[in-house]
Z-matrix of the N, CA and C atoms (Angstrom, degrees):
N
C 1 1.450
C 2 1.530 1 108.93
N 3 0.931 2 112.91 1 114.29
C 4 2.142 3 123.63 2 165.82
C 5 1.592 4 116.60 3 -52.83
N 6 1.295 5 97.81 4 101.59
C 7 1.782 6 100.53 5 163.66
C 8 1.050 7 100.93 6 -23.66
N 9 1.688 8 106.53 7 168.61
C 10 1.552 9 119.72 8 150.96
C 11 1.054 10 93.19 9 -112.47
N 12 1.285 11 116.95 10 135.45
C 13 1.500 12 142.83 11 132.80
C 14 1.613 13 132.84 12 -63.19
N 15 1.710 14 111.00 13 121.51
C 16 1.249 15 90.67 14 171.51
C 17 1.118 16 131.94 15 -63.41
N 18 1.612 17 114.50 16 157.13
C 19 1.525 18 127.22 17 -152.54
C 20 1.458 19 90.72 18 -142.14
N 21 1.815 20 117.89 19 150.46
C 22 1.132 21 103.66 20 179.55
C 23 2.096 22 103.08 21 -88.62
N 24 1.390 23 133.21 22 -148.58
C 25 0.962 24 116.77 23 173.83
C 26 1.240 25 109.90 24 -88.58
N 27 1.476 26 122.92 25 -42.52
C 28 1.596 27 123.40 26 -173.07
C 29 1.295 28 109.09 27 -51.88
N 30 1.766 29 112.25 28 -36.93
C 31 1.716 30 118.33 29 170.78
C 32 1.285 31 100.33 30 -45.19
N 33 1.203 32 133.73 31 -68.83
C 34 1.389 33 154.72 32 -161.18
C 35 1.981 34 107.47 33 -48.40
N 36 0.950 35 95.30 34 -43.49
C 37 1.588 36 126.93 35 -164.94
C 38 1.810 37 95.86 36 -58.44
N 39 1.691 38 96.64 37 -65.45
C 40 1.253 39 129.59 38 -157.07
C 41 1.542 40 100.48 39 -64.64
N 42 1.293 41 127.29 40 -54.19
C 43 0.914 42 152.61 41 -163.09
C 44 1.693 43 102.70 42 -62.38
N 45 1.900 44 114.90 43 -56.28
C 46 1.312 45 106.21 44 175.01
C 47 1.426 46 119.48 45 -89.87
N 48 1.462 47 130.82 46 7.20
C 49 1.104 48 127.61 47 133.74
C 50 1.404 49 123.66 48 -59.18
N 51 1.152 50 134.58 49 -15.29
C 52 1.815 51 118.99 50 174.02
C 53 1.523 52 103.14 51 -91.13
N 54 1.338 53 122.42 52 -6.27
C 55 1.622 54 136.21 53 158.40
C 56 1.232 55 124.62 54 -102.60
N 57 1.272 56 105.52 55 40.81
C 58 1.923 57 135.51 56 160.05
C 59 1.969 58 106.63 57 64.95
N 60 1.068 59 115.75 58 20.69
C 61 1.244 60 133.50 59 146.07
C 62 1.706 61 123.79 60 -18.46
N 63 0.954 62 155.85 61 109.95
C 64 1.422 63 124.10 62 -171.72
C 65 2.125 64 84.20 63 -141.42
N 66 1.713 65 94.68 64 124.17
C 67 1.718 66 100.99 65 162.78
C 68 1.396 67 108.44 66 -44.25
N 69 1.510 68 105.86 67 124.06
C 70 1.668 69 107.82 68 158.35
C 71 1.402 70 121.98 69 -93.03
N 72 1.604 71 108.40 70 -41.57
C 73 1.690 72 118.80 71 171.42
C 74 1.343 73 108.39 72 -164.74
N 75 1.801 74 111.89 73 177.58
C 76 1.262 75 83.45 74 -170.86
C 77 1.728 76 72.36 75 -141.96
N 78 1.860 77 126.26 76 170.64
C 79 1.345 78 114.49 77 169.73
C 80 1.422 79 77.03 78 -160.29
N 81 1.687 80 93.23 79 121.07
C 82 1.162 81 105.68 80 161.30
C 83 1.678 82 111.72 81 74.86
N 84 1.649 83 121.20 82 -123.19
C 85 1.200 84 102.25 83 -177.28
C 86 1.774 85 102.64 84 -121.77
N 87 1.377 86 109.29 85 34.63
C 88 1.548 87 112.25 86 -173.49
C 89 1.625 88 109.72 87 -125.23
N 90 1.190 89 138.04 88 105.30
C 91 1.349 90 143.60 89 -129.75
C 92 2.073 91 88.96 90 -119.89
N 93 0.984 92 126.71 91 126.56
C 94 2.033 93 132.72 92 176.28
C 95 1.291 94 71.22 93 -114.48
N 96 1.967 95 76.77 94 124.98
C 97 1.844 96 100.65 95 156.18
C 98 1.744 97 97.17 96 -130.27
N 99 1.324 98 117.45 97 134.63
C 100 1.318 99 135.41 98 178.31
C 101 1.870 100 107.01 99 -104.86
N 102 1.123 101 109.80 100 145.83
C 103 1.599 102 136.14 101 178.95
C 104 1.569 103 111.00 102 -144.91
N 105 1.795 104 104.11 103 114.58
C 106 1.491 105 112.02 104 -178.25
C 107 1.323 106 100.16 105 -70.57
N 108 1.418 107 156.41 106 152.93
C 109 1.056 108 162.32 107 138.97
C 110 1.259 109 122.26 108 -114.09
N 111 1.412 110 123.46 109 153.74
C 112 1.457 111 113.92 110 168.62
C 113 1.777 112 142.98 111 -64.00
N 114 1.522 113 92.98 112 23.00
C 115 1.358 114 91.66 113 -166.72
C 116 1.724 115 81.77 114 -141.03
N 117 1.435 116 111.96 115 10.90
C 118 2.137 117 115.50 116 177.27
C 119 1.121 118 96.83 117 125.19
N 120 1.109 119 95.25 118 -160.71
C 121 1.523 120 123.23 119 172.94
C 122 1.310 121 126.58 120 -103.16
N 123 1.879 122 105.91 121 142.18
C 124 1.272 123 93.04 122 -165.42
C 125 1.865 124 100.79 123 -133.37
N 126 0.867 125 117.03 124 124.67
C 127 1.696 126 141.94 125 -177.26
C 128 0.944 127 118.91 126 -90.28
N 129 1.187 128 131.27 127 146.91
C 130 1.785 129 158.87 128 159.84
C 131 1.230 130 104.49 129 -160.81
N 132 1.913 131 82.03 130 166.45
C 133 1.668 132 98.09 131 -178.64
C 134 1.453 133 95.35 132 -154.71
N 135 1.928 134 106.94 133 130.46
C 136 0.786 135 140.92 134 -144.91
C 137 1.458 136 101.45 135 -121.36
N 138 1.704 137 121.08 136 117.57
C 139 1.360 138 103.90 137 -175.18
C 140 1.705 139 104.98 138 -131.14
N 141 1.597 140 108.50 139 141.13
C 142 1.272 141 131.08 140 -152.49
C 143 1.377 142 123.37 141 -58.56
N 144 1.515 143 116.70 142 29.24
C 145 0.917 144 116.37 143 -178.95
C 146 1.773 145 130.22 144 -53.23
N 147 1.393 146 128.92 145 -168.82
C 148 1.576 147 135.45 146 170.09
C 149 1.309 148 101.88 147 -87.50
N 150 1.062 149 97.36 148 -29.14
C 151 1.970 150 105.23 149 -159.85
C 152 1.420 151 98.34 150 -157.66
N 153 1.604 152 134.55 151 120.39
C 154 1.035 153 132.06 152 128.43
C 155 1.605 154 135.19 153 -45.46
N 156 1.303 155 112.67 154 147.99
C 157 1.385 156 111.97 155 171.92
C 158 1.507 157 113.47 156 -90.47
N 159 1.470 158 102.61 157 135.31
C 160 1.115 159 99.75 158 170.43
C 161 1.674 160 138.24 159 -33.31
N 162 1.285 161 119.85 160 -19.99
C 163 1.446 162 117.91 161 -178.02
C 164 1.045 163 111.82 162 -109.65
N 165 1.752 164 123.90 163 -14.35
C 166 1.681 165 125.34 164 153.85
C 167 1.028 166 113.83 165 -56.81
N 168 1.204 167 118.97 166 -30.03
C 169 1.588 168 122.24 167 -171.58
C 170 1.671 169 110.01 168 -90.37
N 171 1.450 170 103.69 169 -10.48
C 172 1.510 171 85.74 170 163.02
C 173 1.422 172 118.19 171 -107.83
N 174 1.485 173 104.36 172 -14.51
C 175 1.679 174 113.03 173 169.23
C 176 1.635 175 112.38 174 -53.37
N 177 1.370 176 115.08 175 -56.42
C 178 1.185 177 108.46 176 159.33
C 179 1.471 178 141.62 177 -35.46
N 180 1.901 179 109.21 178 -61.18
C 181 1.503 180 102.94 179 152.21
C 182 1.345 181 128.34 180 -35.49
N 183 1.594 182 117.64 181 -55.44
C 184 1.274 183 126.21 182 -176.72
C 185 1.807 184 113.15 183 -45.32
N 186 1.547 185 119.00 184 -35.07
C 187 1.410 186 128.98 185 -167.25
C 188 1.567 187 100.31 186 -88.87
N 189 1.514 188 125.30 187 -17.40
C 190 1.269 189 111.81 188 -162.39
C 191 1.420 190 103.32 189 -131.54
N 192 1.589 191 114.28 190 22.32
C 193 1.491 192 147.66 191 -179.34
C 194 1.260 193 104.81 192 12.94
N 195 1.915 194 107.54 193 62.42
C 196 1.444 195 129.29 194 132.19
C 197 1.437 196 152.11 195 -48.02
N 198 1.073 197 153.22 196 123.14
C 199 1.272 198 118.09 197 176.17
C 200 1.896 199 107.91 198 -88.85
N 201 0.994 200 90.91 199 -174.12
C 202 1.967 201 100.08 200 177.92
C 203 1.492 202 76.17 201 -76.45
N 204 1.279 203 143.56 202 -127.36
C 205 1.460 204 141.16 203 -165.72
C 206 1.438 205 144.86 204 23.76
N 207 1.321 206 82.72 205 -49.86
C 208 1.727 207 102.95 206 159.64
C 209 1.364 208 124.01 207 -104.07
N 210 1.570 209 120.26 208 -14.15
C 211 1.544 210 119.95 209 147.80
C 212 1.740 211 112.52 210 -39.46
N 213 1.792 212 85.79 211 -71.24
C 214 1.856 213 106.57 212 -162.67
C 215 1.169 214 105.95 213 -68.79
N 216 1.459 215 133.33 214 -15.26
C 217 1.337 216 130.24 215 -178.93
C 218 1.838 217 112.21 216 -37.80
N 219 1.278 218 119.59 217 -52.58
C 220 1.582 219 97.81 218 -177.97
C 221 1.827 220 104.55 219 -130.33
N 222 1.349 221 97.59 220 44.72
C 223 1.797 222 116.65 221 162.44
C 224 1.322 223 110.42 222 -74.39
């Protein structure tokens, strides 16, 4: 299994946009990206930090039911 590495958020951002991600809005420094899937829709919110913390960054996976693997796959 692949550590996570901190990532800043735009890393973060960037990353689930090349995994069909699409910005919905952004307020302030916390950016919702939505993905239609076949089972709904699926949401997070991503906030603009320098550096994520390690456990935002898996809370996030957890909301957009990633694994670390297929995050880090092309990190």
């Amino acid at each position: 299994m692949p550590k996570l590495r901190r990532i800043s958020g735009e890393e973060a951002i960037r990353r689930l946009e090349k995994l069909d991600f699409q910005r919905v809005r952004q307020r302030g420094s916390h950016v919702v990206l939505k993905k239609q899937t076949s089972e709904g829709e699926i949401g997070c919110v991503v906030p603009l930090h320098k550096e994520l913390a390690i456990g935002t960054l898996r809370g996030i996976l957890k909301q957009v039911k990633l694994t670390v693997e297929e995050f880090m796959e092309d990190l």
